[in-house]
C-alpha positions as CSV (number, residue, x, y, z in Angstrom):
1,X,0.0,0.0,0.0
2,X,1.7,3.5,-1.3
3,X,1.0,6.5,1.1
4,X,-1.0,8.6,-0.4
5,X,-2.4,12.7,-0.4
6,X,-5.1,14.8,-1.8
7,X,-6.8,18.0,-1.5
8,X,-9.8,19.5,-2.9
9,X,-9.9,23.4,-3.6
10,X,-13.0,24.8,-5.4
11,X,-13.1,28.9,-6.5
12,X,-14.8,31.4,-8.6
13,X,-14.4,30.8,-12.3
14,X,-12.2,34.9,-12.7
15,X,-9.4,35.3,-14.3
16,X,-7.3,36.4,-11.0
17,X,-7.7,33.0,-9.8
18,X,-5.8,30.8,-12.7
19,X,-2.4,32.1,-10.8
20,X,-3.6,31.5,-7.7
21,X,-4.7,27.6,-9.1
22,X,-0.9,27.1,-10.4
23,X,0.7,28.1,-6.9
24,X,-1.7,25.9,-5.0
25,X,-0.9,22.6,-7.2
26,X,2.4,23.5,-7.0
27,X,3.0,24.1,-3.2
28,X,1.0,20.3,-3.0
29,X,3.9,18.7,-5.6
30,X,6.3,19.9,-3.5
31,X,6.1,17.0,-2.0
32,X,7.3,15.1,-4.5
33,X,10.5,16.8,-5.0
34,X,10.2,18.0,-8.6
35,X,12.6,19.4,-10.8
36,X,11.7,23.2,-11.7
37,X,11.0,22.1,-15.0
38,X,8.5,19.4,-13.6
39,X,6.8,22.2,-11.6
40,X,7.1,24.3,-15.1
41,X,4.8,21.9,-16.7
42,X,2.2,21.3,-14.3
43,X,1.9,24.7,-13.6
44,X,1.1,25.2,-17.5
45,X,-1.1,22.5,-17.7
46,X,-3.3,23.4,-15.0
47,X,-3.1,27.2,-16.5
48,X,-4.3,25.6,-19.6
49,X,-7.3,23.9,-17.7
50,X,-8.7,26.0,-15.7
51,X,-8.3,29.0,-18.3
52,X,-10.5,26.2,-20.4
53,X,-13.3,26.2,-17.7
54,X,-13.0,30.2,-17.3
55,X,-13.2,31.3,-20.8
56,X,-15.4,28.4,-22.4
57,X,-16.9,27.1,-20.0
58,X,-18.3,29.8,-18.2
59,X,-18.7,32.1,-21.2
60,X,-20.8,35.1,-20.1
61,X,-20.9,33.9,-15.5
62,X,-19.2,33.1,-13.1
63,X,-19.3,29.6,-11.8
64,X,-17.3,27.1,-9.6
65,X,-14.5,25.4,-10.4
66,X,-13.2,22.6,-9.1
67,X,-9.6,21.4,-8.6
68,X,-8.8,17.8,-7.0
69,X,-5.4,17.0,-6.6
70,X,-3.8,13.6,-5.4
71,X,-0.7,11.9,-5.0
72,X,0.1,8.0,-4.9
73,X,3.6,7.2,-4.7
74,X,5.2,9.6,-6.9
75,X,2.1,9.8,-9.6
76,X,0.9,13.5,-9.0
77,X,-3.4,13.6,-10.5
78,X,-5.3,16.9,-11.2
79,X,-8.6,16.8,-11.7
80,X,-10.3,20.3,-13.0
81,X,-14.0,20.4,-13.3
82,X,-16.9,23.0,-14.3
83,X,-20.1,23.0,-14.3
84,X,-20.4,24.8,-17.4
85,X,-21.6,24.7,-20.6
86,X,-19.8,21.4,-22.0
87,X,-18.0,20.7,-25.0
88,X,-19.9,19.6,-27.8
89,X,-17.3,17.9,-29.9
90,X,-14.0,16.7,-27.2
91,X,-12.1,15.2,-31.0
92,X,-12.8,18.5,-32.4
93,X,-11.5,20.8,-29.1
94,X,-8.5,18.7,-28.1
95,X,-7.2,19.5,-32.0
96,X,-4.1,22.0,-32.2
97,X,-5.4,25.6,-33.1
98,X,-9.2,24.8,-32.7
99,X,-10.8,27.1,-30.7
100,X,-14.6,28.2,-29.7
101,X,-13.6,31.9,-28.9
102,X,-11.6,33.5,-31.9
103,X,-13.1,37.0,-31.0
104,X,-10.6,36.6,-28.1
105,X,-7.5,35.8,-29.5
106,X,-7.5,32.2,-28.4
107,X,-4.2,30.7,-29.7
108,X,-6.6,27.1,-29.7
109,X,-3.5,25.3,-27.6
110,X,-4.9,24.5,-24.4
111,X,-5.3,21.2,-25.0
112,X,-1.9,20.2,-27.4
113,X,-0.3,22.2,-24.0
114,X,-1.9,19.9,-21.2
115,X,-0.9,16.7,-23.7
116,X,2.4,17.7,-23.9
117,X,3.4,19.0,-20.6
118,X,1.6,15.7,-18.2
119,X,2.1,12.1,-18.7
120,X,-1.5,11.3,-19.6
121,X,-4.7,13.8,-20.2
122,X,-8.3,12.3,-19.9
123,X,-11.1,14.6,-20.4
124,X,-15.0,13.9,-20.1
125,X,-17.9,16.2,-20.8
126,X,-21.3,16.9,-21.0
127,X,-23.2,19.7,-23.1
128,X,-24.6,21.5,-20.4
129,X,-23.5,19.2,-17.7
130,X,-20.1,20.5,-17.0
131,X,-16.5,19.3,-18.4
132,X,-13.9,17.2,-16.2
133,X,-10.2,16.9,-17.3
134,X,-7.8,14.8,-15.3
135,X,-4.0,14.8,-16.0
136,X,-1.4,12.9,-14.7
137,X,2.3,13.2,-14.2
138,X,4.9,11.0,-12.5
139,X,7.7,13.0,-10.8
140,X,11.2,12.5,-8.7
141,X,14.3,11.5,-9.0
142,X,15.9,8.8,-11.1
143,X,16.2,6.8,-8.3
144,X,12.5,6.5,-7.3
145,X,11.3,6.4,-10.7
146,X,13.2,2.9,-11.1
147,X,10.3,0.8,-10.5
148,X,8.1,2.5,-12.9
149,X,10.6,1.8,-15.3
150,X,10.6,-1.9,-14.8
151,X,6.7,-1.8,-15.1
152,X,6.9,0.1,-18.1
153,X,10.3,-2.3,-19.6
154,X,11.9,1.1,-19.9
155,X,15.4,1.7,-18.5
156,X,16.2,4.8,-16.8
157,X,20.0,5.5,-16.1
């Protein structure tokens, strides 16, 4: 059995708050001992995310969002939900330069960012039901990533 940590932080879906998002999941990686690039990415990811739930899916309110984090041995999970208005097409949204909201200068990234930057992005949604996406990253040192490596037949030196 792996020791294991989570917190739950929910906030208004304003645009001050996305900063305040990225500090809070990295102060709970700390834990972890990641590199600065490691906190890099999940700060950008989670940018990414909840910048998704403040701009699309709360176009014209404000709502709750909702930020779960967990860690199991050293596999850090974010969850980021809304209960906004949903994504109608997820194929369509997750594609590079797609975006709902040209009239804002959306670069249409969010997604190709949050794929790139964690180890695995799920995302589930509902038109007008809300939208969920969970990412997942493992971090530490070479040293505790050994055994993921043997589950994974990869070799890490």
């Amino acid at each position: 059995m792996y020791d294991t940590n989570e917190m739950i932080l929910e906030f208004q879906s304003k645009s001050q708050n996305e900063s305040f998002a990225r500090t809070v999941v990295a102060a709970f990686a700390a834990s972890l001992d990641p590199t600065i690039e490691e906190l890099a990415d999940i700060k950008t990811a989670v940018s990414e995310a909840v910048t998704n739930s403040i701009i699309h899916g709360y176009v014209d309110c404000v709502g709750i969002i909702r930020m779960k984090c967990s860690i199991s041995e050293n596999e850090l999970t974010v969850e980021i939900s809304d209960k906004g208005v949903g994504i109608e097409n997820i194929e369509k949204a997750m594609e590079p330069l797609y975006t709902t909201r040209p009239e804002l200068e959306r670069s249409g990234m969010g997604f190709s960012f949050m794929e790139a930057f964690m180890d695995s992005l799920e995302v589930e949604s509902k038109v007008g039901v809300g939208t969920t996406v969970r990412m997942k990253k493992r971090l530490g040192k070479p040293d505790m990533m050994k055994g993921y490596a043997q589950e994974a037949n990869q070799k890490v030196v």
